[in-house]
C-alpha positions in Angstrom: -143.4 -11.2 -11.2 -143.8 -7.7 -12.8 -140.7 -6.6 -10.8 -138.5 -9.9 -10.5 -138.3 -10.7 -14.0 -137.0 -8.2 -15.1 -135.2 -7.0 -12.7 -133.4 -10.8 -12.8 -133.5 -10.4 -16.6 -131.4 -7.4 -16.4 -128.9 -8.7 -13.6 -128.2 -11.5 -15.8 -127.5 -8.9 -19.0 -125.4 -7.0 -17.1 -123.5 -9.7 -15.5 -123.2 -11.3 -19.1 -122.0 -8.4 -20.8 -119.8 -7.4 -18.2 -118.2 -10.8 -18.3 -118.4 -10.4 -22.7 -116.6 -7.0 -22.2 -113.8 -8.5 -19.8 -113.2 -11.3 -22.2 -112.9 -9.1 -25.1 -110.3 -6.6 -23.3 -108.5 -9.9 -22.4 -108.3 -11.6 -25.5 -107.2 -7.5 -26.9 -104.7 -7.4 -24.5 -103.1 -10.8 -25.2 -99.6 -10.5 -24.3 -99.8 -6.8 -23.2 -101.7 -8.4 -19.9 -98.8 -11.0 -19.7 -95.8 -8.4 -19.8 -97.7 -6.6 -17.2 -97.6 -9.4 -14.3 -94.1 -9.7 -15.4 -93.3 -6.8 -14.8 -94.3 -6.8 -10.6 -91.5 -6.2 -8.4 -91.5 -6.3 -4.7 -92.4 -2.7 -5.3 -95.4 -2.6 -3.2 -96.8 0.3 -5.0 -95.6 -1.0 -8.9 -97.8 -4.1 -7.4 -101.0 -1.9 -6.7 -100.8 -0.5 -10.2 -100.6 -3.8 -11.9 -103.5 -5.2 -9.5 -105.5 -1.7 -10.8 -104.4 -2.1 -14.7 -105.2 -5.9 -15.1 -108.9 -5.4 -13.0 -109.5 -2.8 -15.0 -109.2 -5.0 -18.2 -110.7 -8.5 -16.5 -113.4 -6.4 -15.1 -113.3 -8.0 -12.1 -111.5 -7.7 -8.7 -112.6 -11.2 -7.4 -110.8 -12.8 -10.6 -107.8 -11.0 -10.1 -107.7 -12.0 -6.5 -108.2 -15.6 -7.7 -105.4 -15.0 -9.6 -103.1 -14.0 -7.5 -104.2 -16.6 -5.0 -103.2 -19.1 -7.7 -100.0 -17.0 -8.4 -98.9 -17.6 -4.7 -100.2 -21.1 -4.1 -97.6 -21.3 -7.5 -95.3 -20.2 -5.8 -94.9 -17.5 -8.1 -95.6 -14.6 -6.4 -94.6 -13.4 -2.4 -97.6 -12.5 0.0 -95.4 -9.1 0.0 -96.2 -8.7 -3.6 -99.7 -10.1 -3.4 -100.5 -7.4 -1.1 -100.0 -4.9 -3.8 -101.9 -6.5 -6.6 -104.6 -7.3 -4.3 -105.5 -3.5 -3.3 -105.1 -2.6 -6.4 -108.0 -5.1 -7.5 -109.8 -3.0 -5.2 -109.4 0.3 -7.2 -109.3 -1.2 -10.8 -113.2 -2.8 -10.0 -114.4 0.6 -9.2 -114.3 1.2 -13.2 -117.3 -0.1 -13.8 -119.1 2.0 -11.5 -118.1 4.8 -12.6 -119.1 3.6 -16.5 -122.4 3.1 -15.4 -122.7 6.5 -13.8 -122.1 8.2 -17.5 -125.8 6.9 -18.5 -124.7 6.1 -21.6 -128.4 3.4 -21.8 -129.5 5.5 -25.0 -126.5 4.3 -26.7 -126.1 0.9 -25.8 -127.9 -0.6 -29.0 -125.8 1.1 -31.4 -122.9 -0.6 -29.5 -124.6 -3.7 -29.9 -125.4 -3.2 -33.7 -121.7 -1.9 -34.7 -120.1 -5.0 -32.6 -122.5 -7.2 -34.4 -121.5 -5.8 -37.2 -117.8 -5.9 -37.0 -118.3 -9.7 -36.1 -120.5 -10.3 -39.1 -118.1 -8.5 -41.4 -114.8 -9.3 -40.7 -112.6 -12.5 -40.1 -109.7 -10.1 -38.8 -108.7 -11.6 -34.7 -108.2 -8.3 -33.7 -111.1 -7.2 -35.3 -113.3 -9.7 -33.2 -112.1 -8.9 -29.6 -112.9 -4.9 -30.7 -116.5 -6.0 -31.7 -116.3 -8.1 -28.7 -116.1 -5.4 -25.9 -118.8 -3.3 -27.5 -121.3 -6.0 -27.6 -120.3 -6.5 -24.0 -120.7 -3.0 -23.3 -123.9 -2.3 -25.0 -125.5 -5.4 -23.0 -124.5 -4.3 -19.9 -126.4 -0.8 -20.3 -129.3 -2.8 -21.7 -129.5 -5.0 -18.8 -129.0 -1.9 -16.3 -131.7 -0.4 -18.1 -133.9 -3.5 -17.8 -133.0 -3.5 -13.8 -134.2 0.1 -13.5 -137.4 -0.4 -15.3 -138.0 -3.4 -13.3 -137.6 -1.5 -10.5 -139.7 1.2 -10.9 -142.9 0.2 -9.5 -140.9 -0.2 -6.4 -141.7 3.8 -5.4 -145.5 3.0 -5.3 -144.9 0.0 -3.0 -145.2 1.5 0.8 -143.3 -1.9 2.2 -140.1 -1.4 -0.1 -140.3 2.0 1.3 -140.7 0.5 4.9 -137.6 -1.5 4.1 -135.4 1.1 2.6 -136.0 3.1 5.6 -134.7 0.1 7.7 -131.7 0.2 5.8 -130.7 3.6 7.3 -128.9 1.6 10.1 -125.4 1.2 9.0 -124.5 -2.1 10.2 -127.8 -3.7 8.6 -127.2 -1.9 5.4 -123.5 -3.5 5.5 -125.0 -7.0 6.4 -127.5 -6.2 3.3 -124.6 -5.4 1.0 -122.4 -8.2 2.3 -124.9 -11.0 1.5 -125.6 -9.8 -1.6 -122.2 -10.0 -3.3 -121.6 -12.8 -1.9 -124.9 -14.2 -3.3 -124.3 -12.7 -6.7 -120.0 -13.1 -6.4 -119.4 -9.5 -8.7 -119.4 -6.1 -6.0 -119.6 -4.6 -9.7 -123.2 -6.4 -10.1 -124.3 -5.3 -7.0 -123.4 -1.8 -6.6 -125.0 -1.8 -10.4 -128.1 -2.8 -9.0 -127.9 0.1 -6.2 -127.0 2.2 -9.1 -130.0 1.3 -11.1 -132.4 2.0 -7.6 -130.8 5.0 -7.3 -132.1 5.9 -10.6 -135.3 5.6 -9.9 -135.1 7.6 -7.0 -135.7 4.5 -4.5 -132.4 5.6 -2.4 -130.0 8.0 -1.6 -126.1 8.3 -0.7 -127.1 8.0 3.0 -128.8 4.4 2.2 -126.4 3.5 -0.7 -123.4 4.2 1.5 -123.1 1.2 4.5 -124.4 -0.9 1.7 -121.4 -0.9 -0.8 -119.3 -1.0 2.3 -120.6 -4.1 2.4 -120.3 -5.1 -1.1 -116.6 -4.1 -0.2 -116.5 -7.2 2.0 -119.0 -9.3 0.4 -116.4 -9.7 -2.7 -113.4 -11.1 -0.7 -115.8 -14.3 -0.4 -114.7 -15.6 -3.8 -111.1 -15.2 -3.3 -111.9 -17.0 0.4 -113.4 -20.1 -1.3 -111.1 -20.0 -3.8 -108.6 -20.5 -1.4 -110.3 -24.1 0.0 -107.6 -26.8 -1.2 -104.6 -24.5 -1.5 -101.2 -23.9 0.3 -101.6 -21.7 3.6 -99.6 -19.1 1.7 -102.5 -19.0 -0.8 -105.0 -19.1 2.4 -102.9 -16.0 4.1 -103.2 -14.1 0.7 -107.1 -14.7 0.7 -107.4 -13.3 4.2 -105.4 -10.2 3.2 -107.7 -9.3 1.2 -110.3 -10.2 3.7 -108.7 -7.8 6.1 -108.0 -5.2 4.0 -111.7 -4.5 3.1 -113.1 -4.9 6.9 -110.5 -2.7 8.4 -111.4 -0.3 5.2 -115.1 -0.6 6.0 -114.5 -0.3 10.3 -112.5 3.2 9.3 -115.3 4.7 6.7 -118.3 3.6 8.9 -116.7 4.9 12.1 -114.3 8.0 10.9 -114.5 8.4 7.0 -118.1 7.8 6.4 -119.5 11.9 7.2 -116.4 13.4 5.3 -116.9 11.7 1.9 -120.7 11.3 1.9 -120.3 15.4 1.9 -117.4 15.3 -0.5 -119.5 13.2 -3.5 -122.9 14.9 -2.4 -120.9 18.7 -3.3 -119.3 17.0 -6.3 -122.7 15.4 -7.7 -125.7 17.2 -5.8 -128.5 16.0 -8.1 -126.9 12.5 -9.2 -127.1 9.8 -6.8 -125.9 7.5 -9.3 -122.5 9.2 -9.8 -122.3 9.5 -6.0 -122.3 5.9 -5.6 -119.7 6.1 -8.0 -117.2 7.7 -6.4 -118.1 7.0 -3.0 -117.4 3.3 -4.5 -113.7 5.1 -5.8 -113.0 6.9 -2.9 -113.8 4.3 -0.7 -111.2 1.8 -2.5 -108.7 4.8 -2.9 -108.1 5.8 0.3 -108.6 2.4 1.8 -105.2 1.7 -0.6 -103.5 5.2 0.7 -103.9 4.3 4.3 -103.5 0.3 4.4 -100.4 0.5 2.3 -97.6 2.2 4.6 -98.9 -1.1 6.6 -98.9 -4.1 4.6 -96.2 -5.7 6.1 -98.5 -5.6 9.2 -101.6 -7.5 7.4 -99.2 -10.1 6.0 -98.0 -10.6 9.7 -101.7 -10.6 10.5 -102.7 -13.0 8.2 -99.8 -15.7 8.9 -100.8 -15.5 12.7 -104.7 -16.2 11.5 -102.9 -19.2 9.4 -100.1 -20.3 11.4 -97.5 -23.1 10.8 -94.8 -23.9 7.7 -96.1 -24.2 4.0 -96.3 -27.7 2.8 -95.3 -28.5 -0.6 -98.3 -29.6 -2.4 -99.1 -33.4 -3.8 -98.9 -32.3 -7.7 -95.5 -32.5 -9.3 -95.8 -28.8 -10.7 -94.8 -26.4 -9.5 -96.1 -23.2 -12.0 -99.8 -24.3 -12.9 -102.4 -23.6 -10.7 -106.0 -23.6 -12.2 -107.3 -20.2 -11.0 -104.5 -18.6 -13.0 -106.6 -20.0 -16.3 -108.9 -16.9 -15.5 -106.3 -15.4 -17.3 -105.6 -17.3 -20.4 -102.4 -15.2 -22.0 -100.9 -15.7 -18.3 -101.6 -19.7 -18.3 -100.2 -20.2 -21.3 -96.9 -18.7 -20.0 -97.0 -20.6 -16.8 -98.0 -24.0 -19.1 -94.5 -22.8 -20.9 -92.3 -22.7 -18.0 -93.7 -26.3 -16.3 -92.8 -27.6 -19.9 -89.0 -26.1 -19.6 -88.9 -27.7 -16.0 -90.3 -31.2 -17.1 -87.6 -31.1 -20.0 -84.7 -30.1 -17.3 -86.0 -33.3 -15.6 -85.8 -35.3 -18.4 -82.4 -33.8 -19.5 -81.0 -34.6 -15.7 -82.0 -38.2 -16.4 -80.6 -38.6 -19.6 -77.4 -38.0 -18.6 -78.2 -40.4 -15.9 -79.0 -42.8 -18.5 -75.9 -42.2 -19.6 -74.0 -43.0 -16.7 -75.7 -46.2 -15.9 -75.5 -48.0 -19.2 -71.8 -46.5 -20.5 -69.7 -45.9 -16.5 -71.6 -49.0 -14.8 -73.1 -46.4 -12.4 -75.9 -48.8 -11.3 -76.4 -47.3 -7.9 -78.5 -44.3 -10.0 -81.0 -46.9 -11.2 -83.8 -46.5 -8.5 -82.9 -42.6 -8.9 -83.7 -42.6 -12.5 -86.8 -44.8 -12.5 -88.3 -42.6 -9.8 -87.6 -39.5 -11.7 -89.1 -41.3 -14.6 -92.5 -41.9 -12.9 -92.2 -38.0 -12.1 -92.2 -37.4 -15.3 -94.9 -39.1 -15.9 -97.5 -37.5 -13.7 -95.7 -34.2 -14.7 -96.8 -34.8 -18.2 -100.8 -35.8 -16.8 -100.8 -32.8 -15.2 -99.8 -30.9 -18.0 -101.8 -31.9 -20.3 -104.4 -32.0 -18.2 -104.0 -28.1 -17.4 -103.9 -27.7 -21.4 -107.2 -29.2 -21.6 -108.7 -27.0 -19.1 -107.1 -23.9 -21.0 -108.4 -25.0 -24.2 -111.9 -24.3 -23.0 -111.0 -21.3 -21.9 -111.7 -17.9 -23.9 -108.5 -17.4 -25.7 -107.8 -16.5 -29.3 -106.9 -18.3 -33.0 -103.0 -17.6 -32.0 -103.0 -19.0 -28.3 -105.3 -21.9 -29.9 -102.3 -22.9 -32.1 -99.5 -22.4 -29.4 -101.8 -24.5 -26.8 -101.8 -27.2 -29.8 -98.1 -26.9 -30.3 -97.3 -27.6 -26.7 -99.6 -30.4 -26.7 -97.1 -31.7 -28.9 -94.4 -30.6 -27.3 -94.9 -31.9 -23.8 -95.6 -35.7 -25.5 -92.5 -35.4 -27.4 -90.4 -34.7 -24.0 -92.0 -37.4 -22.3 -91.1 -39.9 -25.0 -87.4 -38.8 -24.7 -87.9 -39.6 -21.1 -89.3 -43.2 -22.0 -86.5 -43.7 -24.3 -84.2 -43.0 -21.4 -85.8 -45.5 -18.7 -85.7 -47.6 -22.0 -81.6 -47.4 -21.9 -81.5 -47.9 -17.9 -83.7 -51.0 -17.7 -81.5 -52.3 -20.3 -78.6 -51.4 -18.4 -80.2 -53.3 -15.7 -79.9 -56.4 -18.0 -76.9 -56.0 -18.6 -75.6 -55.6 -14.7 -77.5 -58.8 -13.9 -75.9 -60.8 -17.0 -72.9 -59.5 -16.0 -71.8 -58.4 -19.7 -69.2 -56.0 -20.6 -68.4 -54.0 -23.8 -65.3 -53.9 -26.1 -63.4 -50.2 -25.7 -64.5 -49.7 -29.4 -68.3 -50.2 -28.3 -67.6 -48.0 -25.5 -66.6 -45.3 -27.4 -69.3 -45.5 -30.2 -71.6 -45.3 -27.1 -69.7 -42.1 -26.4 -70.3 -40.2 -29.0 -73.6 -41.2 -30.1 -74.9 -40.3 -26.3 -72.9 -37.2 -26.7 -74.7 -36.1 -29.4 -78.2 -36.7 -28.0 -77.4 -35.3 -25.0 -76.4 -31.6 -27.1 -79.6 -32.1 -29.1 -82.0 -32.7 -26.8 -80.5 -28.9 -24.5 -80.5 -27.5 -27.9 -83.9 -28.5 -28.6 -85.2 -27.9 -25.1 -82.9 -24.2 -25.6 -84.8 -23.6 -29.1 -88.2 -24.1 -27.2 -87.6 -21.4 -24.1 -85.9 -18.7 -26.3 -87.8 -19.6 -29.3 -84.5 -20.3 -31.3 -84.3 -20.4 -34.7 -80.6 -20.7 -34.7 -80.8 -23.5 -31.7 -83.4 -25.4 -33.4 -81.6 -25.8 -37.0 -79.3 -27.0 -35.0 -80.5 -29.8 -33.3 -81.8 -31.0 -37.0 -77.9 -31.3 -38.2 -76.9 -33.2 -34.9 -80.3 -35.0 -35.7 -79.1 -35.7 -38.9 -75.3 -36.8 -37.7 -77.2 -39.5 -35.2 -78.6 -40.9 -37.6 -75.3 -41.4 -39.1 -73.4 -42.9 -36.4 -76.7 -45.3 -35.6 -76.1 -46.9 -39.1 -72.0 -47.0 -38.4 -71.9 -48.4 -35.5 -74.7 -50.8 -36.1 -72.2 -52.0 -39.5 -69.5 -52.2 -36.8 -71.2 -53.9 -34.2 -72.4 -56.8 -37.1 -68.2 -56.6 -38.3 -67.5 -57.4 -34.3 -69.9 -60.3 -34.1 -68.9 -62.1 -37.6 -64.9 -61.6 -36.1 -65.9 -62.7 -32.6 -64.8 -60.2 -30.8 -67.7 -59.6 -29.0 -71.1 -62.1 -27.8 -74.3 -61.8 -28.9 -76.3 -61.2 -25.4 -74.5 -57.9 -25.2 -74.6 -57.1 -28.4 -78.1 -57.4 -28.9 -78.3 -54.6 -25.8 -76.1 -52.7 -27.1 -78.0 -52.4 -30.8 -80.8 -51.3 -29.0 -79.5 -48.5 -26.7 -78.8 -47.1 -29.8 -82.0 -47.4 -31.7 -83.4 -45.9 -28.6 -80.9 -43.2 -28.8 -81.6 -42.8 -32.4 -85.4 -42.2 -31.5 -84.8 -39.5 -29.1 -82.7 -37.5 -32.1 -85.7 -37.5 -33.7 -88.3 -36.4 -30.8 -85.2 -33.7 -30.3 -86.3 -32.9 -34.0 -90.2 -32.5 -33.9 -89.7 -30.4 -30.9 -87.0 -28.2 -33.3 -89.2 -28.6 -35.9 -92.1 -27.0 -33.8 -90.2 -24.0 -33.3 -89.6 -23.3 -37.0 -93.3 -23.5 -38.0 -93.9 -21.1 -35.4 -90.7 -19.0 -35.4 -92.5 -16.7 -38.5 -95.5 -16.1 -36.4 -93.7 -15.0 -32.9 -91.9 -12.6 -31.8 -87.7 -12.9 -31.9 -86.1 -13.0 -28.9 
C-alpha cells in the first residue's frame, strides 16, 4: 500500500492536471482553436500541422482523434484530410513528454500558488483560463513527483527487478505498454509514469523503448471505441490511426529501433527521462515523415478493412456529432451551422406554405407536413446537443451565445409551426371547396411576401451576424403588422358588403394572424443579433 497509493495518488494528479491545463489552453484559445480547423485544406501536410497545433493545446492525441472521427462521421471533414490531422495528433501529444523531461517538480507549487492566486483575485475571463493552465501545470509536476516517490522503494524490491528484466523482450515490453494505455486511455499518462521510473533509476532507454512503442498503439484504442455507433467513414478514420501507429511501431522495432536508441542516448547520456522524451518525439516524427508520402495507401487500406457504401445516419443533422463537444469553441460553430440548415428548411417550407394556401398547390401538402416533422426532430436534436455543450468546459462568452441559440433554434421552429399552421388550413379550405376574392388574393400576396423577406433577412442577420440585415427585418416586422390590421378592416368591409362568406373568411383571418406571428419570431431572432452584435466580431 506504501507504493500503490501514492503512486495511484500521483497518476490521478497528473492525469487531473493535465486534463486542468488542456481546458485552460482551450478555453485561452477560444476562437483561435476554431479558425485553426477552418483553416484545413486537403493539404495533407497543412492537415498534420493543425492535428500537431490543436493536440498541443487539448493536450491530448486521443481527443483530437475523437474529434476528427466526429468531424468525418459529420461529414465535415474527408478521410484524405483526416489523415493529416490524425498524424499530427501523434506529434502534438509528444509535448507533454518533453515538459516533463525539464524537471521543473521544484516549481510546481509556486505555479499552483500564483494560479490560485490569479483566480482568487480577479473576475477578468481571460484572466481565469491564464490561472487555469498554471494550476494544471503545477499539479501535474506534483503528481509526477508523488509517482516517483511512490516508486522509489521499488529499487530495493528484487521481484520488480526480476520483472523489469523480463521486460527486455521487445514484444512483451510492447504488450506491457499497449495494455497500459489502453487501461489508463492518455499515452501522455503512461509514458509519465515510465518517465517517473526512470527517475528513480528503475529502467533505462533499452527497457523504456518497446514500451512507449506500445503506448503508441495502446492510444488509438480510444479513437477505436469511439468509433462504435458511427458511419464506416468515421470507422475507416479510426483504423487509420490504428494503422498508422502499428506500421510505425513494426518499422522502429524491426529497422529504427538501434539508430534512435543511439541517437537520444548521445543527445541525453545521463538522463533517461529526457531520452524517453525524445525517443517519444522521434518516434512520432519520423513515423509522420515516412507514412505521409503514403496516405492515400492507408485510406485505401482502411476502406478495404471496412468495406461497403456509407449509409446516411438516422439523426436529421447533419453537422453535430457529440465527440466534436471535446472541443467546445468548435461545437458551438457546428451547433451554428445545423441552426442555418434547420432555418433553410423552414424557409423552403414557407414558401411552400405559400403555394398551398394562395396558388391551390395542394399536391405539396404531404411534402410540407413531412418536412415539418423534420423540423421537429431537427430542433430535439439541437437542443439536445446544446444541452450536452452546456456542461461542457466553456467560458462566460460561449455561455451566453449557447443561451442565445437556445433561443434562437425555438424561435425557428415556431415559424415552422406557424407554417404547417397555414397548410392545414389550406387543407380546410381544399376540402370546403372555398375560394377567395382577387382583392383577398392579393392582400395574401403581399403580407406572405413580406414574411417570406423577413424571415431570409432574419435567418441572413443570424449567419453573418448582420446588423444591417437584422434592423431590417424589424421595419418589415413593423410593416406586417400594418397590413395584418388592413386587411383584417377590409376583410370585416367584405363581409358586412357580402362579397365574400364567412367559412372562408374566418381561414383567411387567421392565415394572417399566423403570418403576423411569424414577423414577430422573424424579430426576436433580429433582435438577438443586436444584443449581441456589440459583443462579436463584425463580419
Amino acid at each position: 500500500m506504501d507504493i500503490a497509493l501514492p503512486v495511484l495518488g500521483g497518476l490521478g494528479l497528473f492525469l487531473y492536471g493535465m486534463n486542468l491545463m488542456g481546458t485552460g489552453l482551450q478555453k485561452a484559445a477560444g476562437e483561435k482553436l476554431k479558425k485553426l480547423i477552418e483553416v484545413l485544406t486537403n493539404n495533407r501536410l497543412m492537415g498534420v500541422i493543425v492535428g500537431a497545433l490543436v493536440t498541443m493545446v487539448i493536450q491530448s492525441s486521443s481527443a483530437t482523434t475523437v474529434m476528427v472521427i466526429g468531424f468525418v462521421n459529420a461529414g465535415l471533414m474527408s478521410l484524405s484530410q483526416a489523415v493529416g490531422v490524425i498524424m499530427g495528433a501523434n506529434i502534438g501529444t509528444t509535448v507533454t513528454a518533453q515538459l516533463i523531461a525539464f524537471n521543473l517538480t521544484d516549481y510546481a507549487p509556486l505555479a499552483v500558488a500564483i494560479g490560485v492566486g490569479i483566480w482568487i483575485a480577479t473576475s477578468k475571463k481571460k484572466a481565469k483560463d491564464i490561472a487555469e493552465i498554471l494550476i494544471g501545470f503545477g499539479i501535474l509536476f506534483i503528481g509526477m513527483d508523488m509517482m516517483s516517490g511512490g516508486l522509489k522503494p521499488l529499487a530495493d524490491l528484487p521481484a520488480f527487478t526480476n520483472i523489469m528484466i523480463s521486460l527486455n523482450n521487445p514484444v512483451l515490453g510492447m504488450l506491457v505498454g499497449l495494455g497500459l494505455t489502453t487501461i489508463v486511455q492518455s499515452s501522455s499518462a503512461s509514458i509519465g509514469l515510465l518517465q517517473a521510473l526512470a527517475s528513480q533509476g528503475l529502467l533505462n532507454i533499452n527497457i523504456a523503448f518497446p514500451i512507449l512503442f506500445g503506448d503508441n498503439i495502446g492510444t488509438t484504442t480510444t479513437a477505436m471505441i469511439s468509433s462504435v455507433g458511427a458511419n464506416k467513414t468515421a470507422k475507416r478514420a479510426a483504423i487509420i490511426h490504428f494503422l498508422f501507429n502499428l506500421i510505425g511501431t513494426i518499422i522502429f522495432m524491426t529497422i529504427l529501433k538501434n539508430p534512435i536508441q543511439d541517437l537520444v542516448t548521445k543527445i541525453s547520456p545521463n538522463d533517461v527521462q529526457r531520452q524517453i522524451a525524445n525517443a517519444h518525439t522521434f518516434f512520432n516524427l519520423i513515423n509522420v515523415i515516412i507514412q505521409l508520402p503514403f496516405a492515400g495507401l492507408l485510406v485505401k487500406a482502411a476502406t478495404a478493412i471496412v468495406p461497403g457504401d456509407v449509409k446516411q445516419d438516422a439523426q436529421e443533422s447533419k453537422f453535430l456529432d457529440f465527440r466534436i463537444i471535446e472541443t467546445p469553441s468548435i461545437a458551438l460553430g457546428q451547433v451554428r451551422k445545423e441552426i442555418a440548415r434547420m432555418g433553410d428548411f423552414v424557409e423552403d417550407n414557407l414558401d411552400k406554405a405559400k403555394k398551398i394556401f394562395v396558388d391551390n398547390k395542394y399536391k405539396e401538402i404531404d411534402s410540407a407536413l413531412e418536412q415539418e416533422q423534420k423540423i421537429n426532430k431537427l430542433q430535439r436534436e439541437i437542443t439536445e446537443y446544446l444541452v450536452r455543450l452546456s456542461n461542457a468546459p466553456i467560458s462566460d462568452e460561449e455561455h451566453k451565445q449557447l443561451n442565445v441559440l437556445f433561443n434562437n433554434i425555438n424561435d425557428i421552429e415556431r415559424v415552422g409551426d406557424h407554417a404547417e399552421n397555414i397548410v392545414e388550413l389550406a387543407q380546410e379550405k381544399m376540402e370546403g371547396n372555398m375560394q377567395f376574392t382577387e382583392e383577398a388574393i392579393e392582400e395574401l400576396n403581399e403580407i406572405f411576401g413580406k414574411c417570406q423577406t423577413a424571415f431570409k433577412q432574419s435567418m441572413n442577420a443570424f449567419k453573418i451576424n448582420g446588423e444591417k440585415e437584422a434592423r431590417e427585418v424589424l421595419v418589415l416586422e413593423d410593416e406586417v403588422d400594418a397590413l395584418e390590421t388592413k386587411n383584417r378592416t377590409n376583410h370585416i368591409d367584405r363581409l358586412n358588403k357580402g362579397l365574400c362568406s364567412t367559412g372562408p373568411g374566418i381561414i383567411f383571418l387567421d392565415c394572417i394572424s399566423n403570418l403576423e406571428r411569424i414577423s414577430d419570431h422573424c424579430s426576436n431572432i433580429a433582435l438577438y443579433v443586436l444584443d449581441n452584435y456589440k459583443s462579436k466580431p463584425k463580419h
